[in-house]
C-alpha positions in Angstrom: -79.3 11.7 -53.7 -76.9 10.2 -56.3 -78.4 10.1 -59.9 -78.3 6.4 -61.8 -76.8 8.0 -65.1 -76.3 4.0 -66.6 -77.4 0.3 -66.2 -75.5 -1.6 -67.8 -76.8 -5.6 -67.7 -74.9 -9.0 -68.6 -77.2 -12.2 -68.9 -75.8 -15.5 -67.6 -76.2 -18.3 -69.6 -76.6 -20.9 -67.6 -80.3 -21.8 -65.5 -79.4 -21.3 -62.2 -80.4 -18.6 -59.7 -78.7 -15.6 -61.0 -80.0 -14.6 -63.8 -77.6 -11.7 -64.8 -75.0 -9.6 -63.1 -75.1 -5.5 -63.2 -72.8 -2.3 -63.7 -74.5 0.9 -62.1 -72.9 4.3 -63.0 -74.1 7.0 -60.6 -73.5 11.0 -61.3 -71.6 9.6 -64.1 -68.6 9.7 -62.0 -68.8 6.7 -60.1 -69.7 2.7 -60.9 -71.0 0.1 -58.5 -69.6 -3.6 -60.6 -71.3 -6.9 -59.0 -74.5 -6.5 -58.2 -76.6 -10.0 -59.3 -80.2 -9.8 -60.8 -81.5 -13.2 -58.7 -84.8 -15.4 -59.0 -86.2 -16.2 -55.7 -89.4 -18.0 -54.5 -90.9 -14.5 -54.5 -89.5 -13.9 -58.1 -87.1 -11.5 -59.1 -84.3 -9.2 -56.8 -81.4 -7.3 -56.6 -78.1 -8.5 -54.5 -75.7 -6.4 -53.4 -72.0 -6.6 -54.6 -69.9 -8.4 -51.4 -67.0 -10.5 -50.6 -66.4 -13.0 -47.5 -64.5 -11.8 -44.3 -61.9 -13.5 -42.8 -64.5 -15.2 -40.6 -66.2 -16.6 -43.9 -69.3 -14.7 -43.4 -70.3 -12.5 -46.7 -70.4 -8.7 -46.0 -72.1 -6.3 -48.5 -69.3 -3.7 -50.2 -72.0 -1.5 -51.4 -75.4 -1.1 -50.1 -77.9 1.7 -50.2 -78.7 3.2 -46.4 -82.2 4.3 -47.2 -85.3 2.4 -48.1 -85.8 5.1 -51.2 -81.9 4.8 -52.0 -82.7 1.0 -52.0 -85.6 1.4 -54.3 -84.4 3.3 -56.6 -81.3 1.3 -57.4 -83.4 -2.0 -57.9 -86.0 -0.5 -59.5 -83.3 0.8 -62.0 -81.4 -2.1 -62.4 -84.6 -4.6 -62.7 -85.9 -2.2 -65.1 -83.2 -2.5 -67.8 -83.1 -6.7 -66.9 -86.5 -6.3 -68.4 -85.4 -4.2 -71.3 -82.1 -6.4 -72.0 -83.1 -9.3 -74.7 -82.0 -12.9 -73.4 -79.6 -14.3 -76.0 
């Protein structure tokens, strides 16, 4: 499995649902731009990066295939969203 070499974590200002938006580097060799730190009823999650198809329904462009891929990469990138100070 890929190692997360870098989080990298940029806060929205405004109050709505997305709280921040996230850069993950993995191996050092490759970077996943666009996942969103969200707030949900159940508190806080990771969404994918996607884009609408030509049907208008949104389709991930990155997603991990494995539960422990999937963990790992949110548990990372909620992890430095903790660390990273609100301005």
């Amino acid at each position: 499995m890929a190692e997360i070499t870098e989080v990298r974590i940029f806060r929205t200002r405004e109050g709505g649902v997305v709280k921040a938006y996230a850069s993950v580097t993995l191996d050092g060799e490759f970077v996943i731009r666009g996942l969103k730190v969200l707030e949900g009823e159940n508190g806080l999650w990771v969404g994918m990066p996607g884009r609408k198809d030509r049907n208008g329904e949104f389709r991930d462009t990155f997603h991990p295939i494995t539960r422990e891929a999937r963990e790992k990469l949110v548990s990372a990138v909620l992890e430095e969203f903790d660390r990273t100070p609100a301005e």
